[in-house]
mmJSON file of the N, C-alpha and C atoms, coordinates in Angstrom:
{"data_MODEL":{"atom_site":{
"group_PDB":["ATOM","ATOM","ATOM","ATOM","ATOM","ATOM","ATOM","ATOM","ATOM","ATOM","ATOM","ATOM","ATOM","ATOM","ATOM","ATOM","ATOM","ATOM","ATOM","ATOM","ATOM","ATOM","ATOM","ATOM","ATOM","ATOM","ATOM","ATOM","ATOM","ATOM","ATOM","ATOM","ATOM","ATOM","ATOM","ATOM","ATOM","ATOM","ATOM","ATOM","ATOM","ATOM","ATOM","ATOM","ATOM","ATOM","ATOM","ATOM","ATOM","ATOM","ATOM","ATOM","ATOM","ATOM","ATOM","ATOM","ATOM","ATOM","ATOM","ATOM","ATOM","ATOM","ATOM","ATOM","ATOM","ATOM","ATOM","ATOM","ATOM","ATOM","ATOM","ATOM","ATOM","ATOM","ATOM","ATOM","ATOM","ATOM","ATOM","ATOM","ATOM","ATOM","ATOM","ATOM","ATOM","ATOM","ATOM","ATOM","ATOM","ATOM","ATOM","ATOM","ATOM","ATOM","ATOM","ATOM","ATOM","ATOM","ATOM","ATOM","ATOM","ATOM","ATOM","ATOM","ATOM","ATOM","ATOM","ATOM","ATOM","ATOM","ATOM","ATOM","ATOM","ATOM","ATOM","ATOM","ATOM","ATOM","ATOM","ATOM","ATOM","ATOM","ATOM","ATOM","ATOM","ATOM","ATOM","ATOM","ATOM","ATOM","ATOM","ATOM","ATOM","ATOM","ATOM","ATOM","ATOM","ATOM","ATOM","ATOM","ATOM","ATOM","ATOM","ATOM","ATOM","ATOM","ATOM","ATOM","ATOM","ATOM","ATOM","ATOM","ATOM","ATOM","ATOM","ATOM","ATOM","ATOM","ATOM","ATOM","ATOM","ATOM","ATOM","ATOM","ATOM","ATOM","ATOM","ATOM","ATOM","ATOM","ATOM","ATOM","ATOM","ATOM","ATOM","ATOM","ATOM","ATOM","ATOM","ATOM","ATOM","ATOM","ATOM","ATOM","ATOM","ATOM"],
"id":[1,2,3,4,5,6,7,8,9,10,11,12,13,14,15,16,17,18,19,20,21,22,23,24,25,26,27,28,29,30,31,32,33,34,35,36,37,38,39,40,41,42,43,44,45,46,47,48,49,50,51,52,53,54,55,56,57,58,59,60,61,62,63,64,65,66,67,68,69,70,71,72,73,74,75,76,77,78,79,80,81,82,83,84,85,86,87,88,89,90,91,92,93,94,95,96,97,98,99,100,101,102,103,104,105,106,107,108,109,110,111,112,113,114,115,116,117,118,119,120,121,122,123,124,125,126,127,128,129,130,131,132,133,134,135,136,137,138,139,140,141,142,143,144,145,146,147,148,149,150,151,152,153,154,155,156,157,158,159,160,161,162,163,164,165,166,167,168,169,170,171,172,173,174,175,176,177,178,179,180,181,182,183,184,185,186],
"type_symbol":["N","C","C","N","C","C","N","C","C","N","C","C","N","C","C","N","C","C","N","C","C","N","C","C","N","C","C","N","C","C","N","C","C","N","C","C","N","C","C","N","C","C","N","C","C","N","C","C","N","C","C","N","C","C","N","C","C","N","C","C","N","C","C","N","C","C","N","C","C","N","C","C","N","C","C","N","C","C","N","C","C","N","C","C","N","C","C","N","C","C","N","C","C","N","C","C","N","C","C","N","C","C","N","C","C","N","C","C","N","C","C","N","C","C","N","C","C","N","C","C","N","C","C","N","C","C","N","C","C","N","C","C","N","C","C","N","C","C","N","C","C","N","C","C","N","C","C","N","C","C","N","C","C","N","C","C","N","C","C","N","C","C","N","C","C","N","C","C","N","C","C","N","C","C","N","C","C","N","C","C","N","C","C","N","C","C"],
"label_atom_id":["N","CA","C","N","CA","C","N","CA","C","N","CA","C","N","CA","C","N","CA","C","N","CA","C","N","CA","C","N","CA","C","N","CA","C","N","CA","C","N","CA","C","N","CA","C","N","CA","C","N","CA","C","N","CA","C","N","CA","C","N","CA","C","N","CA","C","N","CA","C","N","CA","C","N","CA","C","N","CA","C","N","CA","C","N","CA","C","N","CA","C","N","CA","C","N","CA","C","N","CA","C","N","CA","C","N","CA","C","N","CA","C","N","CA","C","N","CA","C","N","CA","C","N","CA","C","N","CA","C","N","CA","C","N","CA","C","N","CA","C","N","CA","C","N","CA","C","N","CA","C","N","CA","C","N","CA","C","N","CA","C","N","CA","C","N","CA","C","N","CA","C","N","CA","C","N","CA","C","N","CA","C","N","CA","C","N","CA","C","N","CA","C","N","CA","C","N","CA","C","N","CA","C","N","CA","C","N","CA","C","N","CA","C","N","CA","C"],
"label_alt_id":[null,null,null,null,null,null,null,null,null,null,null,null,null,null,null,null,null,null,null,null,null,null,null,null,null,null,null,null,null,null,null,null,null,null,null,null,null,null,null,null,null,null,null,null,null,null,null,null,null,null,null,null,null,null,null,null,null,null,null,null,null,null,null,null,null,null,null,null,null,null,null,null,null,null,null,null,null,null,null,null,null,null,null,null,null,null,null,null,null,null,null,null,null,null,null,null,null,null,null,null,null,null,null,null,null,null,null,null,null,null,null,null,null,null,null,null,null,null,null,null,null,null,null,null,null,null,null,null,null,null,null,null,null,null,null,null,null,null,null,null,null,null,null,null,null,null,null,null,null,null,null,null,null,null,null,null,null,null,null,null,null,null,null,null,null,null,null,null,null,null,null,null,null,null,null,null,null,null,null,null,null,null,null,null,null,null],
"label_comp_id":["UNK","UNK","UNK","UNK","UNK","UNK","UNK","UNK","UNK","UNK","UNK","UNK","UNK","UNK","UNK","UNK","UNK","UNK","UNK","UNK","UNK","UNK","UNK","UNK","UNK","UNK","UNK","UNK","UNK","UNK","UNK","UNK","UNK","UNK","UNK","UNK","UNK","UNK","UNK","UNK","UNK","UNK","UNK","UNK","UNK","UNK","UNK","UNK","UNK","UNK","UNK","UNK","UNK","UNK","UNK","UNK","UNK","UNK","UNK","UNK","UNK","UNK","UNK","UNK","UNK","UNK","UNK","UNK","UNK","UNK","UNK","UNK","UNK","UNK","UNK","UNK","UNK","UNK","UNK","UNK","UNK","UNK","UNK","UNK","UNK","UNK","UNK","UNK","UNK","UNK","UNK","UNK","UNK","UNK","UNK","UNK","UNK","UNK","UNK","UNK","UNK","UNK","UNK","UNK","UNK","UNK","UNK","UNK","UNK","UNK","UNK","UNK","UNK","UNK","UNK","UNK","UNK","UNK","UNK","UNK","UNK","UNK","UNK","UNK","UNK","UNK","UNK","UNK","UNK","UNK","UNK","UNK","UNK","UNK","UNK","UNK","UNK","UNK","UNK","UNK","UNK","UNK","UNK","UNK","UNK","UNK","UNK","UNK","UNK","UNK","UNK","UNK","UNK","UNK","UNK","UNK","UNK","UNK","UNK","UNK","UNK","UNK","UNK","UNK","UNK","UNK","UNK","UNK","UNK","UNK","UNK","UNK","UNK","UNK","UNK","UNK","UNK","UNK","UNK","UNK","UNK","UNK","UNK","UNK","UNK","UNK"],
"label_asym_id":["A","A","A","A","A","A","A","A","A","A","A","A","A","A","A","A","A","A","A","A","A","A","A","A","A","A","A","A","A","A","A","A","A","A","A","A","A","A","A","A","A","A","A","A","A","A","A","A","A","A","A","A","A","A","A","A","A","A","A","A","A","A","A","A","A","A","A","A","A","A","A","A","A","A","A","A","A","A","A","A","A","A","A","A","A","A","A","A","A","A","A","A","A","A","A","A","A","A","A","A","A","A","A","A","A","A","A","A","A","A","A","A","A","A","A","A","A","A","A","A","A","A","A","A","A","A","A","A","A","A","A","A","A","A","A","A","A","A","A","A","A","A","A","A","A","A","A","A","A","A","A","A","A","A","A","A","A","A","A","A","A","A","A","A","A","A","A","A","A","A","A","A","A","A","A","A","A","A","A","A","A","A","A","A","A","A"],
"label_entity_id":["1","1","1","1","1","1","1","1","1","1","1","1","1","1","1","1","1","1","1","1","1","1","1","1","1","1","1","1","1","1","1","1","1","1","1","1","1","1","1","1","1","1","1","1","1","1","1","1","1","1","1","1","1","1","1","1","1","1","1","1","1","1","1","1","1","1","1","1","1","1","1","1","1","1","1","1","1","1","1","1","1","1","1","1","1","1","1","1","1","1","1","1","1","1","1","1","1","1","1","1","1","1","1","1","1","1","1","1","1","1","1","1","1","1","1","1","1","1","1","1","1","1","1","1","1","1","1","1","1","1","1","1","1","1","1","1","1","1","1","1","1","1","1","1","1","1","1","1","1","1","1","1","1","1","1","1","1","1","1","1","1","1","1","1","1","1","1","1","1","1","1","1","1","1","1","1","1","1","1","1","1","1","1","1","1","1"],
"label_seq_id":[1,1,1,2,2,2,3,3,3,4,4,4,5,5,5,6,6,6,7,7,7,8,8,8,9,9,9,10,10,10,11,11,11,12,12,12,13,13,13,14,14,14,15,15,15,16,16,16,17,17,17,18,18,18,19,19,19,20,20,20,21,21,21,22,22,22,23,23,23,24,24,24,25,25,25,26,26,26,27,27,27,28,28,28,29,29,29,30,30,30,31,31,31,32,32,32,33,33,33,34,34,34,35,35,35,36,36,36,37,37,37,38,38,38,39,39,39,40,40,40,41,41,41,42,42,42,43,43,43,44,44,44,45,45,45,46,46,46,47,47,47,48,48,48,49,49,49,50,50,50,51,51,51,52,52,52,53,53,53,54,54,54,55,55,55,56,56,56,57,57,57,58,58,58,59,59,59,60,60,60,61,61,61,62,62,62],
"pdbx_PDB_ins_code":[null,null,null,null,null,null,null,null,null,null,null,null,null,null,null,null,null,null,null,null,null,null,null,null,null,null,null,null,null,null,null,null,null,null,null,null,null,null,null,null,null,null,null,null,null,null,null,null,null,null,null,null,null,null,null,null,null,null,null,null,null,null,null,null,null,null,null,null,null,null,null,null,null,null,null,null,null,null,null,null,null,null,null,null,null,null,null,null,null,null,null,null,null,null,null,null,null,null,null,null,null,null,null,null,null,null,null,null,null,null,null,null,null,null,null,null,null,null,null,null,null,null,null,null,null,null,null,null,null,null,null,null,null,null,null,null,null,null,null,null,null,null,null,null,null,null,null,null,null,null,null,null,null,null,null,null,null,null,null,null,null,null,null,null,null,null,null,null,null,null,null,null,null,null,null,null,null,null,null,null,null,null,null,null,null,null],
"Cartn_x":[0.841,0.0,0.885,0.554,0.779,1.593,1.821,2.477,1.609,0.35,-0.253,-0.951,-1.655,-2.229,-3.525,-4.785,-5.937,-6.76,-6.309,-6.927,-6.673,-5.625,-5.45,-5.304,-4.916,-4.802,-3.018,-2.314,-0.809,-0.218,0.322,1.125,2.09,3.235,4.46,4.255,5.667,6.043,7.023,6.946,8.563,9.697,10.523,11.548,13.089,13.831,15.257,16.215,17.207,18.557,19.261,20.161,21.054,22.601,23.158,24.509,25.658,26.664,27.713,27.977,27.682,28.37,26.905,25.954,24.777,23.846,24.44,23.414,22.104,21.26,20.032,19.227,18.991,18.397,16.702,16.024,14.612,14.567,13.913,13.468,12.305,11.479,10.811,10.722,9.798,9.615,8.15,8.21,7.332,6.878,5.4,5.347,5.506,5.542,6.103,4.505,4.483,2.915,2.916,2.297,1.647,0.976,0.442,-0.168,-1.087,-1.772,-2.85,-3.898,-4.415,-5.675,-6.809,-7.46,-8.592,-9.698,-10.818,-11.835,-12.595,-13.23,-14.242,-15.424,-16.723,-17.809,-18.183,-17.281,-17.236,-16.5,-16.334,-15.588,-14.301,-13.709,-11.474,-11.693,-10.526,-10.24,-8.878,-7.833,-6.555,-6.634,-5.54,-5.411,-4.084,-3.798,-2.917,-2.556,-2.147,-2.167,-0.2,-0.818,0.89,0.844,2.231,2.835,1.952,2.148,1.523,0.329,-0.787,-2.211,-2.191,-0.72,-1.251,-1.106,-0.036,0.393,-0.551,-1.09,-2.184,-3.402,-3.722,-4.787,-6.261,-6.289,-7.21,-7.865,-6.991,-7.52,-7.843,-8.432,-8.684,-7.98,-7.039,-6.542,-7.83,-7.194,-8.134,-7.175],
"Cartn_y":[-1.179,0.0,1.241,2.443,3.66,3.926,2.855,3.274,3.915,4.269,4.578,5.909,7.339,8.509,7.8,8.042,7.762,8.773,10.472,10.85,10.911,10.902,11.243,9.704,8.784,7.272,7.567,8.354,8.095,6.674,6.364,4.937,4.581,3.296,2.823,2.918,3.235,3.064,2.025,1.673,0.607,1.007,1.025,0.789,0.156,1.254,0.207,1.24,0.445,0.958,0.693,2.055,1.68,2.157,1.184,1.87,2.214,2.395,3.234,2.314,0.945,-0.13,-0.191,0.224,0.114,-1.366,-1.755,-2.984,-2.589,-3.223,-2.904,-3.814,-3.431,-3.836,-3.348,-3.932,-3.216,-2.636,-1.465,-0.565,-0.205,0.571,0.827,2.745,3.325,4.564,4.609,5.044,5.468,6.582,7.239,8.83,9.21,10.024,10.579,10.581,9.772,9.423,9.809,10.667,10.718,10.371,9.388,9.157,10.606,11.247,12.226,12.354,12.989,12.713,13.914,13.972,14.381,14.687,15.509,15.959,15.069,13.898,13.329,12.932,13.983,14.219,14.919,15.275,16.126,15.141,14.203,13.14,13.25,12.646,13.086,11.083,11.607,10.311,9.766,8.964,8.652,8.076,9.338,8.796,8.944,7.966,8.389,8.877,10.318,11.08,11.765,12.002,12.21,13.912,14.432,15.514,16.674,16.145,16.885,17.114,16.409,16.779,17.772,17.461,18.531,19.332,19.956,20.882,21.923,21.315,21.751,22.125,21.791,21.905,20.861,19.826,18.987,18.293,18.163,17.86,18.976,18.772,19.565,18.764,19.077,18.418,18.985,18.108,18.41,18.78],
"Cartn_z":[0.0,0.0,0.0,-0.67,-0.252,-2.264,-2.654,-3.981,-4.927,-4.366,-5.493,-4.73,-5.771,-5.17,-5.039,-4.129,-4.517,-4.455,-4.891,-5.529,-7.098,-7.768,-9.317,-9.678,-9.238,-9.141,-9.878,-9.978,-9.761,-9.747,-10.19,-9.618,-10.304,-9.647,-10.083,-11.528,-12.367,-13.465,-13.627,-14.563,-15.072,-15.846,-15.733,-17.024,-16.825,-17.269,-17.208,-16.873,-15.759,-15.333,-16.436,-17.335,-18.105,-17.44,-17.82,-17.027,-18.624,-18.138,-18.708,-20.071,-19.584,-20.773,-21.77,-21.37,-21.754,-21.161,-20.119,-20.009,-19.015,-19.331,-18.613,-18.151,-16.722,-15.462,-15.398,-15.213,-14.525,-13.055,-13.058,-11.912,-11.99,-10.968,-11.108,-10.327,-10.805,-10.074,-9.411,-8.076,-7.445,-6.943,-6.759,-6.679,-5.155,-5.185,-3.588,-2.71,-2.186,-1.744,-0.222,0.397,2.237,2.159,3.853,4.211,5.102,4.395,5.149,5.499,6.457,7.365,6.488,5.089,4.44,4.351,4.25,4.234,3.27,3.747,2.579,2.691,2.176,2.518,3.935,4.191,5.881,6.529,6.475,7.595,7.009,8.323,8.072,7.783,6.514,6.401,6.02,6.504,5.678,4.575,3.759,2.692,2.011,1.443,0.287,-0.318,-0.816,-1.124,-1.995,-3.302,-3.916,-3.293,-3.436,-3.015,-4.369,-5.417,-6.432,-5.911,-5.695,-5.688,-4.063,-2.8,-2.259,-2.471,-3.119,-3.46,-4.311,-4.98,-6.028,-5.282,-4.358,-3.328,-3.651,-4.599,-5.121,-3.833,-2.688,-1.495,-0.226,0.72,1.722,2.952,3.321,4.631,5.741,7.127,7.823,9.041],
"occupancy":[1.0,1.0,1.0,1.0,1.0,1.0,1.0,1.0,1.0,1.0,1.0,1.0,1.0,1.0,1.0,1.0,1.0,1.0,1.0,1.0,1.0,1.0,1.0,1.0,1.0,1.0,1.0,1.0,1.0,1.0,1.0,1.0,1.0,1.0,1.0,1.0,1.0,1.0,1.0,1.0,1.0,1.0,1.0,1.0,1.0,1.0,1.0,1.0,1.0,1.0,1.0,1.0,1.0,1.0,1.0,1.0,1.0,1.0,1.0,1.0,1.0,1.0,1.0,1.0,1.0,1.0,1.0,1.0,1.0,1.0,1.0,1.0,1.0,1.0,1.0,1.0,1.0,1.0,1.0,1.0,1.0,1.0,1.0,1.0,1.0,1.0,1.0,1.0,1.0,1.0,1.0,1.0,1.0,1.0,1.0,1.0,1.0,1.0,1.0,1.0,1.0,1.0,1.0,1.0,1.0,1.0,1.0,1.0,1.0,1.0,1.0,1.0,1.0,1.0,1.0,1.0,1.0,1.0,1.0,1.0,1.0,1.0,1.0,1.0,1.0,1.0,1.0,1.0,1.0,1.0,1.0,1.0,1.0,1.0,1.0,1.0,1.0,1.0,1.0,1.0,1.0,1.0,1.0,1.0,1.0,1.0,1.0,1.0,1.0,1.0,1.0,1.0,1.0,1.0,1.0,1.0,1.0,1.0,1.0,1.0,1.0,1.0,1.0,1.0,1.0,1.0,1.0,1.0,1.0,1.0,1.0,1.0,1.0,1.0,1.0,1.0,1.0,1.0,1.0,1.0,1.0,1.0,1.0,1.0,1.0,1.0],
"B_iso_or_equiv":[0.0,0.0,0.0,0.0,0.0,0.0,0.0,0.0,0.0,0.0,0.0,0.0,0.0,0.0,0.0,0.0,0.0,0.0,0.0,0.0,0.0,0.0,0.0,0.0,0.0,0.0,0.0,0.0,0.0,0.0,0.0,0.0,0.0,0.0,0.0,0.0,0.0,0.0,0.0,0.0,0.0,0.0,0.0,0.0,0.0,0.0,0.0,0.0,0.0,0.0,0.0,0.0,0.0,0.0,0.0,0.0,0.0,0.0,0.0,0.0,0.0,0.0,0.0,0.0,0.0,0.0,0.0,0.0,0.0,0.0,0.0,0.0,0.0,0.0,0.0,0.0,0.0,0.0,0.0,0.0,0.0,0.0,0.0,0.0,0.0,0.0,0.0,0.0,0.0,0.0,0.0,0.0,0.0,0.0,0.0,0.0,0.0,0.0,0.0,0.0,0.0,0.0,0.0,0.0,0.0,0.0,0.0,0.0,0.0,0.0,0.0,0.0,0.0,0.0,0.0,0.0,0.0,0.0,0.0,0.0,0.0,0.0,0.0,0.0,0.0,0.0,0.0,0.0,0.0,0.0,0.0,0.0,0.0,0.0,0.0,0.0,0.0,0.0,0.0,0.0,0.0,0.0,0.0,0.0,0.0,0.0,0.0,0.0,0.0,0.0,0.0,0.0,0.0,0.0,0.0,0.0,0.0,0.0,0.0,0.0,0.0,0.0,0.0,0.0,0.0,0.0,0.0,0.0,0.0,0.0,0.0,0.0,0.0,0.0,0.0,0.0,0.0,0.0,0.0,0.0,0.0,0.0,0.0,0.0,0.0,0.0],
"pdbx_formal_charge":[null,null,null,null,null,null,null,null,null,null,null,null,null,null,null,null,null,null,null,null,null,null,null,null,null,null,null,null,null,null,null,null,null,null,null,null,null,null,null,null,null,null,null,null,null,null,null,null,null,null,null,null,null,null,null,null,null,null,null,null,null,null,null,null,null,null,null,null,null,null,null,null,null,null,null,null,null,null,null,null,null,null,null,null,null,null,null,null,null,null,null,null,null,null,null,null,null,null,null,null,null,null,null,null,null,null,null,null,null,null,null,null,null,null,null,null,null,null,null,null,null,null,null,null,null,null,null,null,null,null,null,null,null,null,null,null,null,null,null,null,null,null,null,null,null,null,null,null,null,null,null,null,null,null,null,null,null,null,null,null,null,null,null,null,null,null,null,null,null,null,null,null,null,null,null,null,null,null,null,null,null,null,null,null,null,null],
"auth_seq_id":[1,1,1,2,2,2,3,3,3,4,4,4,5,5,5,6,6,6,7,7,7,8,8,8,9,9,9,10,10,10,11,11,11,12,12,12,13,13,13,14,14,14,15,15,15,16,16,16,17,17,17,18,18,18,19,19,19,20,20,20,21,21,21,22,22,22,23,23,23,24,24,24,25,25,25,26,26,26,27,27,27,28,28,28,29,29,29,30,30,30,31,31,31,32,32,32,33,33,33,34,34,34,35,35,35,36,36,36,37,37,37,38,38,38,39,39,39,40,40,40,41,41,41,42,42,42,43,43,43,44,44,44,45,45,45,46,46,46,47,47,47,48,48,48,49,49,49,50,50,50,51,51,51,52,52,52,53,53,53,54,54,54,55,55,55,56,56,56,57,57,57,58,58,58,59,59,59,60,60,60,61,61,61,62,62,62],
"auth_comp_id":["UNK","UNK","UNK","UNK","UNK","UNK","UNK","UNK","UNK","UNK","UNK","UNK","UNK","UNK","UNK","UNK","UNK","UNK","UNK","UNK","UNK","UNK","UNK","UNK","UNK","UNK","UNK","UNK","UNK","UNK","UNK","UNK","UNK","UNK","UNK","UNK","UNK","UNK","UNK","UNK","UNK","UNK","UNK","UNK","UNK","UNK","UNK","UNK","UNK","UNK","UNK","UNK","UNK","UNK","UNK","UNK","UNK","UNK","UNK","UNK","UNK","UNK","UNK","UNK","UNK","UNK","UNK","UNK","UNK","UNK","UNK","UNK","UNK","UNK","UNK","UNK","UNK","UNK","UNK","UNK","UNK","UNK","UNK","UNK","UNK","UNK","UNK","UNK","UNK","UNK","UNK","UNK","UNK","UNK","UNK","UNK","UNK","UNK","UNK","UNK","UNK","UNK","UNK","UNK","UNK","UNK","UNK","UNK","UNK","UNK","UNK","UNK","UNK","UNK","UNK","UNK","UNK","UNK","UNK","UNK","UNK","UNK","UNK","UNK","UNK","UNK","UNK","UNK","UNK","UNK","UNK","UNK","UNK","UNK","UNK","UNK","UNK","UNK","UNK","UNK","UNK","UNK","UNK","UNK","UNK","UNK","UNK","UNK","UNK","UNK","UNK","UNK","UNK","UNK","UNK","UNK","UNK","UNK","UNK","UNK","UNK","UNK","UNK","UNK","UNK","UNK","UNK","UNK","UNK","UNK","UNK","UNK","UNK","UNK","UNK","UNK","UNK","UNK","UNK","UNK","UNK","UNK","UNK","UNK","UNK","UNK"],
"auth_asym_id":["A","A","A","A","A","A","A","A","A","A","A","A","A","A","A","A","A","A","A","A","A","A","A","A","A","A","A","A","A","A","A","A","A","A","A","A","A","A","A","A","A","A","A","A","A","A","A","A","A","A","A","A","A","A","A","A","A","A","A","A","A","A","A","A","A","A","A","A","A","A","A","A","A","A","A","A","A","A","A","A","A","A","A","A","A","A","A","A","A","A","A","A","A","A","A","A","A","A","A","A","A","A","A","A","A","A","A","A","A","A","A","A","A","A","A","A","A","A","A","A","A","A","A","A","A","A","A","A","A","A","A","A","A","A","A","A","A","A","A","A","A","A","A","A","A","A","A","A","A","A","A","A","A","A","A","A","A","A","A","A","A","A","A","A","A","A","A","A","A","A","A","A","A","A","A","A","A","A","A","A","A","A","A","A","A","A"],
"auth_atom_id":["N","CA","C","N","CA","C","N","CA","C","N","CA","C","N","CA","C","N","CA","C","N","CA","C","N","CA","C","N","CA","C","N","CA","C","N","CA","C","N","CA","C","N","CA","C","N","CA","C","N","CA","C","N","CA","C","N","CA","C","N","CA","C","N","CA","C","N","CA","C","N","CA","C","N","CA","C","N","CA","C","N","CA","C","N","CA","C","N","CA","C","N","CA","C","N","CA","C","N","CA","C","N","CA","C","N","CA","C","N","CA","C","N","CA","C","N","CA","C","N","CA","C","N","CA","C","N","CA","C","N","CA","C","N","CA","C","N","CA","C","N","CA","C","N","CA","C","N","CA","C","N","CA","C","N","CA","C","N","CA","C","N","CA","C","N","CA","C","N","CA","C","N","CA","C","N","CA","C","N","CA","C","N","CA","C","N","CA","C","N","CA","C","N","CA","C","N","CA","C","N","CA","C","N","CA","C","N","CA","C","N","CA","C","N","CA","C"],
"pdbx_PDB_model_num":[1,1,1,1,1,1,1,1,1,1,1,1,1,1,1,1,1,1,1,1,1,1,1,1,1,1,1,1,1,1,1,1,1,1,1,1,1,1,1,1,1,1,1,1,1,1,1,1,1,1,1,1,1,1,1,1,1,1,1,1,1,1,1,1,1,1,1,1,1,1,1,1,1,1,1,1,1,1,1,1,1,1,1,1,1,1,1,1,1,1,1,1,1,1,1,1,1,1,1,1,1,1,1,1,1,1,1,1,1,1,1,1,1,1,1,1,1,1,1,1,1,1,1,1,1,1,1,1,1,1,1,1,1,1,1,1,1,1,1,1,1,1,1,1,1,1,1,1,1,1,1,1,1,1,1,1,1,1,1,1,1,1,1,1,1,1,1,1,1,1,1,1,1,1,1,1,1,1,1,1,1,1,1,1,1,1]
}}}
């Protein structure tokens, strides 16, 4: 849990570590996700939440 936003639905990407010789490895990237306490329908609720959407204000902390 927590790899994913559940407001914009955000989540892990895939691709590949290339290094200097060119060989390549799989990685993955994940979004910068808090766990925050939210305004939903009037009740506080935890959630998941990426740095982007707070930043943006798409949520109402509580």
């Amino acid at each position: 849990m927590g790899k994913f936003c559940e407001v914009c639905h955000k989540g892990v990407v895939s691709g590949n570590n290339v290094s200097h010789s060119n060989h390549k490895t799989r990685r993955t990237w994940a979004p910068n996700t808090q766990r925050v306490r939210v305004n939903v329908n009037g009740t506080p609720t935890r959630m998941y939440v990426c740095t982007r959407c707070l930043r943006s204000g798409k949520v109402e902390r509580v």
